[in-house]
PyMOL Python script that loads the backbone (N, CA, C, O; Angstrom):
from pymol import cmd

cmd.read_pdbstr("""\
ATOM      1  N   UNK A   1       0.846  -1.170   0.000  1.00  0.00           N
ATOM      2  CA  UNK A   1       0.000   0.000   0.000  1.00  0.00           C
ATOM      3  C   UNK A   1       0.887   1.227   0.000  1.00  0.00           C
ATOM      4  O   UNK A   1       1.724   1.303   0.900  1.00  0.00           O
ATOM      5  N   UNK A   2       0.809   2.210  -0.909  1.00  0.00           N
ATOM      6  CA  UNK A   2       1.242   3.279  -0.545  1.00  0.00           C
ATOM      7  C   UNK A   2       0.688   4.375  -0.617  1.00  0.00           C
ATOM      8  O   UNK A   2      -0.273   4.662  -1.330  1.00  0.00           O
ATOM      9  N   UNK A   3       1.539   5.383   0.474  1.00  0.00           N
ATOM     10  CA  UNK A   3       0.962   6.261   1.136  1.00  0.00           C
ATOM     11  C   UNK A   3      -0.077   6.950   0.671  1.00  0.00           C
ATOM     12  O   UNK A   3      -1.012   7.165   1.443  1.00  0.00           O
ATOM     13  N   UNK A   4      -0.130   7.464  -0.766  1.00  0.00           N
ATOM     14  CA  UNK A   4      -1.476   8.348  -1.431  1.00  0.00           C
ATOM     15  C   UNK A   4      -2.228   7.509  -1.866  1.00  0.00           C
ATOM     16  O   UNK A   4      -2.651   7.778  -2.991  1.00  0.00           O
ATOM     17  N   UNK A   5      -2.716   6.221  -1.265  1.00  0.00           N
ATOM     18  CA  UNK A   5      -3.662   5.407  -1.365  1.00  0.00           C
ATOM     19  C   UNK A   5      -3.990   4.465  -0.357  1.00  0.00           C
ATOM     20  O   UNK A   5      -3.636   3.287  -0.362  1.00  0.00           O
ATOM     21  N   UNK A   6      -4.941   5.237   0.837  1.00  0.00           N
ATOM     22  CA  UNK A   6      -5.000   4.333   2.140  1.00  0.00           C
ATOM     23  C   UNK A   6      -6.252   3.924   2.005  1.00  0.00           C
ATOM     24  O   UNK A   6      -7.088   4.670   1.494  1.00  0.00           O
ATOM     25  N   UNK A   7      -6.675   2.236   2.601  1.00  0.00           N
ATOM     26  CA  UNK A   7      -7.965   1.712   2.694  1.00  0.00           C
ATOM     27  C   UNK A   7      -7.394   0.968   3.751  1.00  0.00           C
ATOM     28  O   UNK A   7      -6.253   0.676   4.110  1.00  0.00           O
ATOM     29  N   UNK A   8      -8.880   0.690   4.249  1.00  0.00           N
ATOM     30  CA  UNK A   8      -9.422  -0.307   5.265  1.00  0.00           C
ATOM     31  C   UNK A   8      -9.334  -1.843   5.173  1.00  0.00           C
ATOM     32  O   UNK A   8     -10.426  -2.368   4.957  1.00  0.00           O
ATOM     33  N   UNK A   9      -8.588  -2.445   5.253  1.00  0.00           N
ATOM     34  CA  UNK A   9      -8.945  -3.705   5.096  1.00  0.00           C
ATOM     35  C   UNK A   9     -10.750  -4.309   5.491  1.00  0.00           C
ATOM     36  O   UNK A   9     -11.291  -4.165   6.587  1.00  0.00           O
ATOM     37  N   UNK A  10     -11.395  -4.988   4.238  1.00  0.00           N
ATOM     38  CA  UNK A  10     -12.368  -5.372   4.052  1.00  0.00           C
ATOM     39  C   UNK A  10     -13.307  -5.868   5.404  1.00  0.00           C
ATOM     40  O   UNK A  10     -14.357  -5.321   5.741  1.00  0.00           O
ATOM     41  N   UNK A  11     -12.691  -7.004   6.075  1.00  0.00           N
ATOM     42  CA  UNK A  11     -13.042  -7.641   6.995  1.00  0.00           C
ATOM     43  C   UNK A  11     -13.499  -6.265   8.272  1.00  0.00           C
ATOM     44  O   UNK A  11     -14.549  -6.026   8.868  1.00  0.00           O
ATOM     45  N   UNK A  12     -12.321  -5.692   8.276  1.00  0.00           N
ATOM     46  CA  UNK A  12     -12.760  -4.562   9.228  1.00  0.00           C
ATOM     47  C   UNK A  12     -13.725  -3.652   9.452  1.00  0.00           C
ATOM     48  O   UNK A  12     -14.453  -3.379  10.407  1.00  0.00           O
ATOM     49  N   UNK A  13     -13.530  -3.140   8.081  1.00  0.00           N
ATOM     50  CA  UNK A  13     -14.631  -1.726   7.118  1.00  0.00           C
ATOM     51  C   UNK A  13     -16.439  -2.745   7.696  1.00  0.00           C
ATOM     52  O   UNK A  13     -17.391  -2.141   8.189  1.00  0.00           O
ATOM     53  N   UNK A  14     -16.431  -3.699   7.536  1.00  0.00           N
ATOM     54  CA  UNK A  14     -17.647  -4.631   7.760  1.00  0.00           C
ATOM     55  C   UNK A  14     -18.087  -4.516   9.420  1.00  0.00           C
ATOM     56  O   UNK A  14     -19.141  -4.956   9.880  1.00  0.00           O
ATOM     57  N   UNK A  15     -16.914  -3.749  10.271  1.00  0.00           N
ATOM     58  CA  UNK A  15     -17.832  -4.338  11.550  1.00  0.00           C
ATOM     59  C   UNK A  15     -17.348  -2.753  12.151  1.00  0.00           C
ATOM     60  O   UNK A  15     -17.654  -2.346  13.272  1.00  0.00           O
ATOM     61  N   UNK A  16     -16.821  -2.252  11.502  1.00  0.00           N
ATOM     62  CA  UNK A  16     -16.471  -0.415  12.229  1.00  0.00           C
ATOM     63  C   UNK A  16     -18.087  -0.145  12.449  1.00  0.00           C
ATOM     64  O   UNK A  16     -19.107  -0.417  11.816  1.00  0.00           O
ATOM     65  N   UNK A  17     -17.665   0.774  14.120  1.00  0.00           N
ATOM     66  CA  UNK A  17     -18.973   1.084  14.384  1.00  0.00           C
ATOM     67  C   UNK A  17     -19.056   2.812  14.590  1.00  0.00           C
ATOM     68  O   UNK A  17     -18.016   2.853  13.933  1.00  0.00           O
ATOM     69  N   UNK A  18     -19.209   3.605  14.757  1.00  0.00           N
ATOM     70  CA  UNK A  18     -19.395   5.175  15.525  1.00  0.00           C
ATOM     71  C   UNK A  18     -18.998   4.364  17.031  1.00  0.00           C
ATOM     72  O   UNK A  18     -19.459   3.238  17.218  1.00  0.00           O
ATOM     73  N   UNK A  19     -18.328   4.862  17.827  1.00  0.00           N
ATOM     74  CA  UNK A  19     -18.003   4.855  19.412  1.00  0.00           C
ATOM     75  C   UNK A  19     -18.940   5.589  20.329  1.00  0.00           C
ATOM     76  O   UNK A  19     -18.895   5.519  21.557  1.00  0.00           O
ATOM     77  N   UNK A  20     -19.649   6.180  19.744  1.00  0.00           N
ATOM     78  CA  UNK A  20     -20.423   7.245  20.345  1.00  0.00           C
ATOM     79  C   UNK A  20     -21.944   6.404  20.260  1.00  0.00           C
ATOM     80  O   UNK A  20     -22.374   5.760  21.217  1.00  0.00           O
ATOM     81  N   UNK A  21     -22.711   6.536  18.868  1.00  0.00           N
ATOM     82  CA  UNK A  21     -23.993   6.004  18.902  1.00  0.00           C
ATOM     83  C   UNK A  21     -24.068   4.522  18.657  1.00  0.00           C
ATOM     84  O   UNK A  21     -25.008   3.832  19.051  1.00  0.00           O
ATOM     85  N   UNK A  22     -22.993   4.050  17.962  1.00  0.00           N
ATOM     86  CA  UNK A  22     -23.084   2.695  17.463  1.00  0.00           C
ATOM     87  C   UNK A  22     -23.736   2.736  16.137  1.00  0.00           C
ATOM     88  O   UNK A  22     -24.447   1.788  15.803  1.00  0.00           O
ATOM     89  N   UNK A  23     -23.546   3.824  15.290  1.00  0.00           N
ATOM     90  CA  UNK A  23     -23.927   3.604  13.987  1.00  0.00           C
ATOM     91  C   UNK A  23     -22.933   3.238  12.832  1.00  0.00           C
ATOM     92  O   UNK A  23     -21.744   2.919  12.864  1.00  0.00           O
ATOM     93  N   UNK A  24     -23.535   3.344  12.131  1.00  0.00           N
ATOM     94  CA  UNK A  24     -22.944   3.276  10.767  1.00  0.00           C
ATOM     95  C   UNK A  24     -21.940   4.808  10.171  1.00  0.00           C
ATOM     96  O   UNK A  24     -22.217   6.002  10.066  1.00  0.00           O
ATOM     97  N   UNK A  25     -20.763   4.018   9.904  1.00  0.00           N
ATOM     98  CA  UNK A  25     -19.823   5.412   9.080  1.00  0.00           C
ATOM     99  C   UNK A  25     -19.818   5.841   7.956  1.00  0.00           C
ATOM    100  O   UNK A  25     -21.033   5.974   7.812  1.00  0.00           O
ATOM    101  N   UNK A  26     -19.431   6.134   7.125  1.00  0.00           N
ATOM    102  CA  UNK A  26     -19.395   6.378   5.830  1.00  0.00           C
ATOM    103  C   UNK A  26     -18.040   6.940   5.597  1.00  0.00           C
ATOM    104  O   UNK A  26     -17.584   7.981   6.068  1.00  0.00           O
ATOM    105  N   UNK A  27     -17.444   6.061   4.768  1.00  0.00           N
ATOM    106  CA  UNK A  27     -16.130   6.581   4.070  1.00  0.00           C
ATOM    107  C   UNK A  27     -16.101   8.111   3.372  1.00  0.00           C
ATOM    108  O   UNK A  27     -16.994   8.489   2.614  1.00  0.00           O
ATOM    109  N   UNK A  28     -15.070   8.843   3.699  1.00  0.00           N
ATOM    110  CA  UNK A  28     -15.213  10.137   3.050  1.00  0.00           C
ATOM    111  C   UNK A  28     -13.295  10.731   2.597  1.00  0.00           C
ATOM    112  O   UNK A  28     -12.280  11.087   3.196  1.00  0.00           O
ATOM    113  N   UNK A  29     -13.794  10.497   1.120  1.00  0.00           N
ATOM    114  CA  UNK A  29     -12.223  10.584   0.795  1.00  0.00           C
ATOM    115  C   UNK A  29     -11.783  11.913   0.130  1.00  0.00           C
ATOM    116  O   UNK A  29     -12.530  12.744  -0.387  1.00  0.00           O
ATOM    117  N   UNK A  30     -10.592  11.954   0.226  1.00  0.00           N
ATOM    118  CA  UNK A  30     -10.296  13.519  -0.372  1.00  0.00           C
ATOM    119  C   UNK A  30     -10.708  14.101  -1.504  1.00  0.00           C
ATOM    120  O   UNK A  30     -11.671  13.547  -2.034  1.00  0.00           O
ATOM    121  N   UNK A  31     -10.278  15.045  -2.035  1.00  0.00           N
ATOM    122  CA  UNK A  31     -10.671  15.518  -3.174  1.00  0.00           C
ATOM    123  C   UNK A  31     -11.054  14.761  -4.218  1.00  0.00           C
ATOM    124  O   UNK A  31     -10.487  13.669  -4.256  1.00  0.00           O
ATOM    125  N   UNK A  32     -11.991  15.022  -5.262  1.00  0.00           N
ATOM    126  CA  UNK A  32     -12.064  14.079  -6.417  1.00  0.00           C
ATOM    127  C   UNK A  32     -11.028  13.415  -6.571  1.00  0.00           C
ATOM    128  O   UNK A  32     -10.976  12.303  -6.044  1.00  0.00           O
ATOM    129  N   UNK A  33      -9.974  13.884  -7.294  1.00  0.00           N
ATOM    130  CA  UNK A  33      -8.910  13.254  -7.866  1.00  0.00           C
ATOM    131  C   UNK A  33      -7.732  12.577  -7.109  1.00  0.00           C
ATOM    132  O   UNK A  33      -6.646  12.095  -7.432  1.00  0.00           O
ATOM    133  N   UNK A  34      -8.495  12.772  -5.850  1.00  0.00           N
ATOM    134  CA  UNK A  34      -7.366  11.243  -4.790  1.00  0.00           C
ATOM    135  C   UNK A  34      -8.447   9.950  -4.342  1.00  0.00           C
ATOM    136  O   UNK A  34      -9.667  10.116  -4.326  1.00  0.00           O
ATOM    137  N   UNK A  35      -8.126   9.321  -4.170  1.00  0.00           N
ATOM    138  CA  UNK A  35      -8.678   8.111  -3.592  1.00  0.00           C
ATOM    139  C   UNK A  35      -8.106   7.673  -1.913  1.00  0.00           C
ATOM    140  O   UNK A  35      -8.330   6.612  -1.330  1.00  0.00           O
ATOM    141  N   UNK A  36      -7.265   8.942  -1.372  1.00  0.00           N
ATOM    142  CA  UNK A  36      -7.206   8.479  -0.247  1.00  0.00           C
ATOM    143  C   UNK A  36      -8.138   8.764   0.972  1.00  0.00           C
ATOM    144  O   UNK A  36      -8.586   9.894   1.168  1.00  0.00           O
ATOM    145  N   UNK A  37      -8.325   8.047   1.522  1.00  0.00           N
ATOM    146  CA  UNK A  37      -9.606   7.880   2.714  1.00  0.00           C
ATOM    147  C   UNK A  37      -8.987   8.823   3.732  1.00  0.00           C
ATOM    148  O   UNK A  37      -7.941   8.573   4.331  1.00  0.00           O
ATOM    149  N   UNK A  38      -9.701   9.911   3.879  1.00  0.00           N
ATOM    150  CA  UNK A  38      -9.390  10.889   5.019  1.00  0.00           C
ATOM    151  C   UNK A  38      -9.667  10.350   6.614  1.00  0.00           C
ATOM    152  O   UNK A  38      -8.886  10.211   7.556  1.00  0.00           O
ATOM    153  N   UNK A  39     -11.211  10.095   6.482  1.00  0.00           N
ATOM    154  CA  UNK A  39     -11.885  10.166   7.652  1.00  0.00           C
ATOM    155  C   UNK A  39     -13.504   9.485   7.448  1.00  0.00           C
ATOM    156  O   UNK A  39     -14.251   9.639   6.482  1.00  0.00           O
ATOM    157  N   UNK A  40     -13.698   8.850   8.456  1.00  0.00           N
ATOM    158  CA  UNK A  40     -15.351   8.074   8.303  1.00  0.00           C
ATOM    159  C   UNK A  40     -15.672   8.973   9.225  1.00  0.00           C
ATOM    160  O   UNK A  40     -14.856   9.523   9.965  1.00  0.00           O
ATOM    161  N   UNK A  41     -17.293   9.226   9.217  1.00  0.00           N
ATOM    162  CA  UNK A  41     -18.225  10.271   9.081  1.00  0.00           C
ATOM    163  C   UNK A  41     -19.464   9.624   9.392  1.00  0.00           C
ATOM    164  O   UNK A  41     -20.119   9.075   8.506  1.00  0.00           O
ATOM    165  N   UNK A  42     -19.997   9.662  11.122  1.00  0.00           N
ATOM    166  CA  UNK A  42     -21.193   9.064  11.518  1.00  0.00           C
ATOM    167  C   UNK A  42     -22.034  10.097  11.115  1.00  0.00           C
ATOM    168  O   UNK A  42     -21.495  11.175  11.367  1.00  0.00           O
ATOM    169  N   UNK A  43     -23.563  10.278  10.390  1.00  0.00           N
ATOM    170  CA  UNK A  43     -24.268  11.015  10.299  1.00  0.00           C
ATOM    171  C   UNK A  43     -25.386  10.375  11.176  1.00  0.00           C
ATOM    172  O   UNK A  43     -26.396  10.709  10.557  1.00  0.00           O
ATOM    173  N   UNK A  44     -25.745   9.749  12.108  1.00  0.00           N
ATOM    174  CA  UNK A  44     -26.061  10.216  13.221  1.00  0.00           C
ATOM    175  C   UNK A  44     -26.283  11.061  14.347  1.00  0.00           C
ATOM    176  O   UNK A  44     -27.334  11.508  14.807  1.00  0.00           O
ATOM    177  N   UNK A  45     -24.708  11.242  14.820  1.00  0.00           N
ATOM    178  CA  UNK A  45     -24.127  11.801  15.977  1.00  0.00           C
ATOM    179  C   UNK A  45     -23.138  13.281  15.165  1.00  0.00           C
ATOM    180  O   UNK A  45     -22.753  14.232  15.845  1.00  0.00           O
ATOM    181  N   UNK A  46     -22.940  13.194  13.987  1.00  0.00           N
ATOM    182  CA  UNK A  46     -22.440  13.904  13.458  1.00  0.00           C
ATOM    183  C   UNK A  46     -21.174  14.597  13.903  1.00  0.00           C
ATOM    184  O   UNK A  46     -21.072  15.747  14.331  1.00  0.00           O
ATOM    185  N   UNK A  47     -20.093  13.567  13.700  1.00  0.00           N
ATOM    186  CA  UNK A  47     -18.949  12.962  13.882  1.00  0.00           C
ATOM    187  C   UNK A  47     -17.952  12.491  13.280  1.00  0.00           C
ATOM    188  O   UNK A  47     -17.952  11.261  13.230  1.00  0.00           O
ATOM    189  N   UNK A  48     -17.013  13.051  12.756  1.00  0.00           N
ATOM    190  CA  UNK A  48     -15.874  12.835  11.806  1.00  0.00           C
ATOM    191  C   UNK A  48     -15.008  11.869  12.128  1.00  0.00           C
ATOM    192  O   UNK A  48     -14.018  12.542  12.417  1.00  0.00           O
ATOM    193  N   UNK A  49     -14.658  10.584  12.297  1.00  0.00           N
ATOM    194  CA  UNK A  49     -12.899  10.512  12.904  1.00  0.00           C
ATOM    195  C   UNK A  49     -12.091   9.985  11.653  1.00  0.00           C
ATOM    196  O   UNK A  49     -12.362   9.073  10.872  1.00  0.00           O
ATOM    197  N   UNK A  50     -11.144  10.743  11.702  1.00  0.00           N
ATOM    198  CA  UNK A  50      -9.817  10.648  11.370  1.00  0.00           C
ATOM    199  C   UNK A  50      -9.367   9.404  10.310  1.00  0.00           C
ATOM    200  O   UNK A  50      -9.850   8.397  10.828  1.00  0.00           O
ATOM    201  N   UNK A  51      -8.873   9.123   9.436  1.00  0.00           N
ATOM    202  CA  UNK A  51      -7.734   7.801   9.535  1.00  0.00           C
ATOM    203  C   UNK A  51      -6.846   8.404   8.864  1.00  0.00           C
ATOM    204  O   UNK A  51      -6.845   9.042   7.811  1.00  0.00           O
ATOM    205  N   UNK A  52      -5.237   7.788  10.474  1.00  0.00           N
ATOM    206  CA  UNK A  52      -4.478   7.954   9.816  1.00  0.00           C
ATOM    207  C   UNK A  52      -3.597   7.115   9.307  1.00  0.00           C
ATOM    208  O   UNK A  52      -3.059   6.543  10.255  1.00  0.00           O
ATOM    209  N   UNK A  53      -3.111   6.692   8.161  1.00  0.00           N
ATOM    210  CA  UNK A  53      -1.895   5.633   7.786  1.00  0.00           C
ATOM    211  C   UNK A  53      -2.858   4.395   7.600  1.00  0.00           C
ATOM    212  O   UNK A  53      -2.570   3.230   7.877  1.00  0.00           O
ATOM    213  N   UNK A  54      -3.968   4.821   7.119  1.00  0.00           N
ATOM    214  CA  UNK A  54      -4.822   3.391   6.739  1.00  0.00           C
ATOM    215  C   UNK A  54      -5.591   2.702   8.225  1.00  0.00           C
ATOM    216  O   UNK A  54      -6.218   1.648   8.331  1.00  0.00           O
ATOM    217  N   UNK A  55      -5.275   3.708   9.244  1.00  0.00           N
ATOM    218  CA  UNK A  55      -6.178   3.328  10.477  1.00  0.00           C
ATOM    219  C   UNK A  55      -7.193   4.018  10.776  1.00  0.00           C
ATOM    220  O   UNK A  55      -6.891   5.184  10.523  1.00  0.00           O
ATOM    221  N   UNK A  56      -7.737   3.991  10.984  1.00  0.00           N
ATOM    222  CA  UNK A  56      -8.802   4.369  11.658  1.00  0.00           C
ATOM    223  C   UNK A  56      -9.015   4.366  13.095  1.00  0.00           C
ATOM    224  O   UNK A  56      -9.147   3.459  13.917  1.00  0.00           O
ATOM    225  N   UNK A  57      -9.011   6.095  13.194  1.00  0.00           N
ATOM    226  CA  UNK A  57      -8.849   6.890  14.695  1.00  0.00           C
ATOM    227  C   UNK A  57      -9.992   6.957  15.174  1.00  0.00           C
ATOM    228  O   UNK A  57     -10.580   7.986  14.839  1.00  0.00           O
ATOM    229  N   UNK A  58     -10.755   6.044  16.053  1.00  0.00           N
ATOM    230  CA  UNK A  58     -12.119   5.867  16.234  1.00  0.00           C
ATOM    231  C   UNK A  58     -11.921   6.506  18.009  1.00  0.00           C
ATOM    232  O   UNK A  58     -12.144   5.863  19.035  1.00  0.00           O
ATOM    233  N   UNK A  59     -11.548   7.621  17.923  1.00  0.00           N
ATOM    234  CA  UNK A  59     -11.888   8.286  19.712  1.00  0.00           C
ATOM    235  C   UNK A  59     -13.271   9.333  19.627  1.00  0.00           C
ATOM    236  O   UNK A  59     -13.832   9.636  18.573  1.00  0.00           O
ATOM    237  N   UNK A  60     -13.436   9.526  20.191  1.00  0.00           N
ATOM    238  CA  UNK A  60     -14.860  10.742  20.311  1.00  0.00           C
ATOM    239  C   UNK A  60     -13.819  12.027  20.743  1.00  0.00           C
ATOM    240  O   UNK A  60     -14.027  13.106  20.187  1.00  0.00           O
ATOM    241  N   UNK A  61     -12.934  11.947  21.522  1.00  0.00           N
ATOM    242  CA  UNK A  61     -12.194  13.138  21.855  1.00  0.00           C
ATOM    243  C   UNK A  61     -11.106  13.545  20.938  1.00  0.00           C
ATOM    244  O   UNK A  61     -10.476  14.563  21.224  1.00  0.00           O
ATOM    245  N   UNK A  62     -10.737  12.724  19.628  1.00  0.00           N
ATOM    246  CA  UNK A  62     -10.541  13.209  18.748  1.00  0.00           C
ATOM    247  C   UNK A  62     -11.184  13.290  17.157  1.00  0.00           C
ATOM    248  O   UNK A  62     -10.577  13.234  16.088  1.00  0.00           O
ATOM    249  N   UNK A  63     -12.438  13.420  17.387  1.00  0.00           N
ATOM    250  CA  UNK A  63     -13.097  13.238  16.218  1.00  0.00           C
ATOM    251  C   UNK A  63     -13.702  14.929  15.958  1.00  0.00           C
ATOM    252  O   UNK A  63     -13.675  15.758  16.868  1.00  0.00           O
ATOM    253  N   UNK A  64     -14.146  15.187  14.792  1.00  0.00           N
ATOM    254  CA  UNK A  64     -14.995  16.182  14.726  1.00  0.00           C
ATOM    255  C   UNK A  64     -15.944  16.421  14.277  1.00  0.00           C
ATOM    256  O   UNK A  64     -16.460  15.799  13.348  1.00  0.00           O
ATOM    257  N   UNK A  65     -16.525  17.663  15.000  1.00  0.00           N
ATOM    258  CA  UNK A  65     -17.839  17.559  14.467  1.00  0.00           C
ATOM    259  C   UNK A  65     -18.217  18.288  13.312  1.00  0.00           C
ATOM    260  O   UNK A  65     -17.567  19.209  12.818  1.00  0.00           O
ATOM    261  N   UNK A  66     -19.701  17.668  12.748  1.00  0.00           N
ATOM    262  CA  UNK A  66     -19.555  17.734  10.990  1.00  0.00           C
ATOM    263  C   UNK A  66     -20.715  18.800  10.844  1.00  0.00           C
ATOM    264  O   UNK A  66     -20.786  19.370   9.755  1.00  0.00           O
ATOM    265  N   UNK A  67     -21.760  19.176  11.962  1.00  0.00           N
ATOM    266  CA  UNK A  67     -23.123  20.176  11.966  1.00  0.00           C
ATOM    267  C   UNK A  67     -22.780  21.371  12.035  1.00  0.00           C
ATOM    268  O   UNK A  67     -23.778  22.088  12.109  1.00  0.00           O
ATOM    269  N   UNK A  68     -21.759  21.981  12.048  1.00  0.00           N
ATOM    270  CA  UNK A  68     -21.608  23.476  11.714  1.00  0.00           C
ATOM    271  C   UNK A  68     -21.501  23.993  13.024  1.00  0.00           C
ATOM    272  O   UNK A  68     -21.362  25.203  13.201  1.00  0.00           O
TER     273      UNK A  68
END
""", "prot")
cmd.dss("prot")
cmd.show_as("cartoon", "prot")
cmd.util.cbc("prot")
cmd.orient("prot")
C-alpha cells in the first residue's frame, strides 16, 4: 500500500462502528482526484474521525464535528 492510497482492510470496514452512537460510518475521501480515505463520518451523531496511515482513529475526543 502506498501512502497516497489508504484503505481499510475489508473484513474490518464490515464491523467499524461510531463509538459514540453505534452507527454506521461512511467513508469520506479527499478531493475528487485522490482516492485516499481521510476520515469516516457518523451522520447520526455527526462525527468525523480521522484515519491515519490506513487506520482508523475511532476516539470521540478526537473526532470532529460535521453540523456546523
Amino acid at each position: 500500500m502506498t501512502q497516497s492510497h489508504q484503505t481499510i482492510e475489508p473484513w474490518l470496514r464490515g464491523i467499524i462502528r461510531c463509538p459514540q452512537c453505534k452507527g454506521e460510518v461512511a467513508d469520506v475521501a479527499a478531493a475528487p482526484g485522490g482516492a485516499e480515505l481521510v476520515e469516516l463520518r457518523c451522520d447520526t451523531c455527526h462525527l468525523a474521525y480521522p484515519v491515519e496511515g490506513g487506520v482508523p482513529v475511532l476516539l470521540v475526543d478526537l473526532a470532529r464535528r460535521t453540523d456546523g
